[in-house]
C-alpha positions in Angstrom: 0.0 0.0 0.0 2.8 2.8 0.9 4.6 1.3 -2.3 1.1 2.3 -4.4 0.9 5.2 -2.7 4.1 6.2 -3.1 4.2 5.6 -7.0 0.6 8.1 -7.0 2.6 11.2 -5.1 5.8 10.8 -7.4 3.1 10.3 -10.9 1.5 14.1 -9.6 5.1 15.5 -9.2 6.1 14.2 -12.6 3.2 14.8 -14.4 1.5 18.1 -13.0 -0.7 18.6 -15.5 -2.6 15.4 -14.8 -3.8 16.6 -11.1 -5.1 19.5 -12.7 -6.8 17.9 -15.2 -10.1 18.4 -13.6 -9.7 22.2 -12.2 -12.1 23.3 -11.0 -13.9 20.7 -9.5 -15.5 22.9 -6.9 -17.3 26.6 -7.1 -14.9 29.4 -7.9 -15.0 32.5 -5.5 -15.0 35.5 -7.5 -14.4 38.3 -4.4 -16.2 41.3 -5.3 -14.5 44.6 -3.1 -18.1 46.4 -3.6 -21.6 46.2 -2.2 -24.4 43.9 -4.2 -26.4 45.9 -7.0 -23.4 48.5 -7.9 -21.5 48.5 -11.3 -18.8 46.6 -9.9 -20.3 43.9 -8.8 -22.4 43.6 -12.4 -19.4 43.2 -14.1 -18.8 39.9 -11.8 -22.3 38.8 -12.9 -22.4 38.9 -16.4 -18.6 37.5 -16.7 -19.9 34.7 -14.8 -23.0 34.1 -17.5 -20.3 34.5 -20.1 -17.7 32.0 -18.6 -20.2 29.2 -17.7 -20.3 28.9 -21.9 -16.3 28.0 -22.2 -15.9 26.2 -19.0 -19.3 23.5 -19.2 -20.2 22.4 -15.7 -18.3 24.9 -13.8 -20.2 27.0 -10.9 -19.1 30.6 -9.7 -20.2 31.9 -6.2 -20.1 36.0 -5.6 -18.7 37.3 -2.4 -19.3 40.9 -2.1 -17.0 42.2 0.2 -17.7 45.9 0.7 -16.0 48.3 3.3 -13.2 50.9 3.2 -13.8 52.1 -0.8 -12.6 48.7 -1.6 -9.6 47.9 0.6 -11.3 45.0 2.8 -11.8 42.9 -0.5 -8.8 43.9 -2.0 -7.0 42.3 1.1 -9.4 39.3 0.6 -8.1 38.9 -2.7 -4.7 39.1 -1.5 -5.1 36.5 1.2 -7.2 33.6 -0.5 -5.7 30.6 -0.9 -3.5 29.7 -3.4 -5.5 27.0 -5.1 -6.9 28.6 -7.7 -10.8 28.7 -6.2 -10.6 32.4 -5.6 -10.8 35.3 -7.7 -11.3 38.9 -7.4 -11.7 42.6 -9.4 -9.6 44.9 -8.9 -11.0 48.6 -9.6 -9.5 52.2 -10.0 -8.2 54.2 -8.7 -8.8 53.1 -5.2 -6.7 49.8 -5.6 -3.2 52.0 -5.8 -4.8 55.0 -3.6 -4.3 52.8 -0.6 -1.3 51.6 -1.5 0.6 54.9 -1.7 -1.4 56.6 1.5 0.2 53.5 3.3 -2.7 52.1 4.6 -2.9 48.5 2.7 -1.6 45.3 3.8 -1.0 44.4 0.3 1.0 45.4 -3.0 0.5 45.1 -6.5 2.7 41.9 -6.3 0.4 40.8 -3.9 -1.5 40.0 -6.8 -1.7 37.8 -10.4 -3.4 40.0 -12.9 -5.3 38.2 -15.4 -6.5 41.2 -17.3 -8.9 43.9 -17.7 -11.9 44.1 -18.7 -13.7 47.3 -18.7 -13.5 50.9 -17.6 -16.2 53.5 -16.3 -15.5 57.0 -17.0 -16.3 59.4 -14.7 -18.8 62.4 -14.6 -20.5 65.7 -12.4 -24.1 65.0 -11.6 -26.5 67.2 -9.7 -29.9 66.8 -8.6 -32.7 67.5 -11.1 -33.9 70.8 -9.0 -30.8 72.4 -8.6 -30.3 75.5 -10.1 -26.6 74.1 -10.9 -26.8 73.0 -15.2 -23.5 73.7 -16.0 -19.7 73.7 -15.1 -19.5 78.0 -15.0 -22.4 77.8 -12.3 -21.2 75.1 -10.7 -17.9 76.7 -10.2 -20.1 80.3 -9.5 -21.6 78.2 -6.8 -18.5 76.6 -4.8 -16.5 79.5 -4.6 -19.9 81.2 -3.1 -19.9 78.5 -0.3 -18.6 75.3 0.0 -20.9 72.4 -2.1 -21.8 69.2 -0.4 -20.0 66.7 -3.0 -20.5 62.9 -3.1 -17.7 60.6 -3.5 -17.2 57.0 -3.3 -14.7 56.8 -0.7 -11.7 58.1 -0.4 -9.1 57.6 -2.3 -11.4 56.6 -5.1 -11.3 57.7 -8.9 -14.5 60.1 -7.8 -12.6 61.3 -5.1 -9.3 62.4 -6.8 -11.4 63.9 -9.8 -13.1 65.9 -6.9 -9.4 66.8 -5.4 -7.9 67.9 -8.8 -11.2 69.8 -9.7 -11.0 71.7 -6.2 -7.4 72.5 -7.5 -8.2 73.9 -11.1 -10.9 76.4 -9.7 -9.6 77.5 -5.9 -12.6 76.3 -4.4 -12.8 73.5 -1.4 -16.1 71.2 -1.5 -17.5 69.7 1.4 -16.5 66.1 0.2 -18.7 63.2 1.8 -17.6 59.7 1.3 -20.1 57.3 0.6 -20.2 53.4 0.7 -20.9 53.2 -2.6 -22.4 54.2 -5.8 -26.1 53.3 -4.6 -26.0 55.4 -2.4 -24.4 58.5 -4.4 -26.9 58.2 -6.8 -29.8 57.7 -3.6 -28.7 61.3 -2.6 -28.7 62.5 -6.4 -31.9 61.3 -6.7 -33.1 62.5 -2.9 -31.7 66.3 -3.6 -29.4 65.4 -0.3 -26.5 66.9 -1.9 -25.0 69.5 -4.2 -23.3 67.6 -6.7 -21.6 63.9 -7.0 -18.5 63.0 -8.9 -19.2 59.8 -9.8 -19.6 56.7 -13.1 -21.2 57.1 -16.0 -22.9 53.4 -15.6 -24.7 54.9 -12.2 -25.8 57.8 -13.5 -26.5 57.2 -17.6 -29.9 56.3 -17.4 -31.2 59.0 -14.9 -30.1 61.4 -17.0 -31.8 60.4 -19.7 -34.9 59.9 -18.2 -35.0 63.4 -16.5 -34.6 62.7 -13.0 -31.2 64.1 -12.7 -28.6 66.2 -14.3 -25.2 65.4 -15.8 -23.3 68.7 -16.5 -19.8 67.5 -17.6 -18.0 64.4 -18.3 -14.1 63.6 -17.3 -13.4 62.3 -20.4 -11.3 63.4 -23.5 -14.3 63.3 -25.7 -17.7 63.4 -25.3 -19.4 60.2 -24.8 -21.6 59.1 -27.6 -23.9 57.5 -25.4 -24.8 61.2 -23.8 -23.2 63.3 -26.9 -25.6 66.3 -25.6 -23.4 66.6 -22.5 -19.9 68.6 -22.4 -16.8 67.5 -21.3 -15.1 69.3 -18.5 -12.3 69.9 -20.9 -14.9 71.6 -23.5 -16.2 73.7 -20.5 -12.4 75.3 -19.6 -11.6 72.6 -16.7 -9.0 69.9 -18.5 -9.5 67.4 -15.8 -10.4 63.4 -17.1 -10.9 60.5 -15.0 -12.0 57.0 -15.3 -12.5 53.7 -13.5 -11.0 50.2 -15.0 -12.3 47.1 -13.6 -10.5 44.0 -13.6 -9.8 40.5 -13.1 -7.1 39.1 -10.5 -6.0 36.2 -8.8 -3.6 36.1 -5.1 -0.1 35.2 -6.3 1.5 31.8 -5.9 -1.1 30.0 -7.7 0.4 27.1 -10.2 0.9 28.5 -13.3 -1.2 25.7 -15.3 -4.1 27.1 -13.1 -3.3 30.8 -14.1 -3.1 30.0 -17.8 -6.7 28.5 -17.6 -8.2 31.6 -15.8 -6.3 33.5 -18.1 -7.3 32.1 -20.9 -11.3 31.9 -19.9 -11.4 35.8 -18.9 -9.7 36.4 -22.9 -12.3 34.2 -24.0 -15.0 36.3 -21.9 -13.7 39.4 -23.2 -14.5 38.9 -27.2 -17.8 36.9 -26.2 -20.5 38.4 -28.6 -23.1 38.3 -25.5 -20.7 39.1 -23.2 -19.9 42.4 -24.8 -24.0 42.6 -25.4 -24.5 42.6 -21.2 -21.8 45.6 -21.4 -23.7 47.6 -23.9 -26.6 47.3 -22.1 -24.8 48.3 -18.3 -23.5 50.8 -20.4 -19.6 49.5 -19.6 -16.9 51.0 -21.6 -15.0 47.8 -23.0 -11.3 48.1 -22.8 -9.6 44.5 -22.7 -6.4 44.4 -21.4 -4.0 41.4 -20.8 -2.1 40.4 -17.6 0.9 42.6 -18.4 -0.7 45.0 -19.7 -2.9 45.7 -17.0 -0.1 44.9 -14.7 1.4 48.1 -16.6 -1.1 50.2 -16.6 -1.6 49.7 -12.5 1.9 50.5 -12.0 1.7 53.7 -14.0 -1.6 54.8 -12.1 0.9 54.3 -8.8 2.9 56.5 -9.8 0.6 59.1 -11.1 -1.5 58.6 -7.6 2.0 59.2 -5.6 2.4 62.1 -6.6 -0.9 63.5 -6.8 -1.0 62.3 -2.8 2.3 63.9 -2.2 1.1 67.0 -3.0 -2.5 66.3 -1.8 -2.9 63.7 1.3 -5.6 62.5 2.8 
């Protein structure tokens, strides 16, 4: 028996790819750093309908995760096991921003990026009574008194675009840090605020339907889904900002296992209904591979330093 058993062990050392051969054979955690309901944790959902077609059988379980503009699942992330059953979005800019004020346990090397898979440009939204409609009155208004502006957190995208606005106009806003985008657009929607800086996917379709205002959009161009709203830029403010959203693993995992979950989220990324549920959550595709994400999160890190040097919070 310890001969048999013996001969088994030294089969799955030699031949690695043959105890893998069945991954996953249990639910894959996806860890979503967001509360249920928000964009982030839609992009989770409807990769999961989309990956279900290229890997038959296999089962996906959501954890949301929310707390501390995404650091407690960004930890989570970082501190799952190694086996390959857990997963987790990573989201701008909030996923450097703790990194660089210092108050993370975890790194970008903490991490295996698998890719992107989105982004969600950000935009200025007011309620639909206030007499706010455009970026000169908005600006007329906070150097009057200081506006009641809603953020997602600190340290997040909405946050930093409300930081480097306050520093292109002089003005200081009376920034209030949400739990999440629900909840920004709850007080949009309440008239509990002045203004929110916040994502175009949380705010598209109440604009449209005329139950709130969007007066500028942080983007280089306008976007064609709202093409009768300015950008900032257009306006005389050249300040852009935008969310990514994507995929990662904790780091150590065996690379046979990476490949897989690498390969699946390229495959989820061209999926024709796949990029349908985008369209229709109104998510900006913008695919990115491992490196490349990996890149473009260590040049956000750098941008964000020295933005915080010269701004902490």
């Amino acid at each position: 028996m310890k001969k048999l058993l013996a001969l088994l062990v030294a089969m799955v050392f030699a031949f690695p790819g043959y105890a893998l051969a069945d991954y996953p054979e249990k639910p894959i955690t996806i860890i979503v750093p967001s509360k249920a309901g928000g964009s982030t944790d839609t992009t989770a959902r409807i990769f999961i309908n989309a990956a279900k077609k290229y890997w038959k059988g296999a089962d996906f379980v959501v954890q949301n995760v929310p707390g501390s503009g995404g650091q407690k699942g960004f930890e989570a992330i970082a501190r799952a096991k190694t086996d390959g059953y857990t997963i987790g979005l990573l989201f701008t800019t909030q996923v450097v921003s703790h990194i660089v004020a210092k108050r993370s346990i975890y790194t970008l090397d903490s991490f295996h990026m698998m890719g992107n898979t989105v982004d969600d440009p950000v935009l200025i939204a007011v309620p639909l009574e206030s007499p706010i409609t455009d970026l000169a009155s908005f600006v007329e208004a906070a150097k009057a008194k200081p506006l009641t502006v809603a953020v997602n957190g600190i340290g997040s995208d909405d946050f930093i675009a409300a930081k480097k606005f306050e520093n292109q106009i002089g003005a200081t806003f009376n920034l209030l840090p949400t739990k999440g985008s629900t909840e920004q657009k709850a007080m949009i929607l309440g008239n509990h605020c002045d203004a929110s800086f916040m994502n175009l996917s949380q705010m598209h379709s109440q604009h449209k339907a005329g139950t709130a205002r969007i007066i500028a959009m942080m983007t280089a161009e306008r976007s064609a889904l709202l093409p009768d709203v300015k950008t900032a830029k257009e306006q005389g403010y050249n300040v852009t900002m935008t969310a990514v959203r994507g995929f990662a693993t904790p780091a150590g995992i065996d690379k046979d296992i990476l490949d897989k979950l690498d390969d699946l989220l390229v495959k989820v990324n061209s999926d024709p209904d796949y990029i349908a549920d985008c369209e229709k959550n109104v998510f900006s595709r913008l695919p990115m591979s491992g490196p490349d994400f990996r890149t473009y999160l260590d040049e956000l890190q750098v941008e964000t330093q020295k933005f915080y040097d010269k701004n902490p919070w």
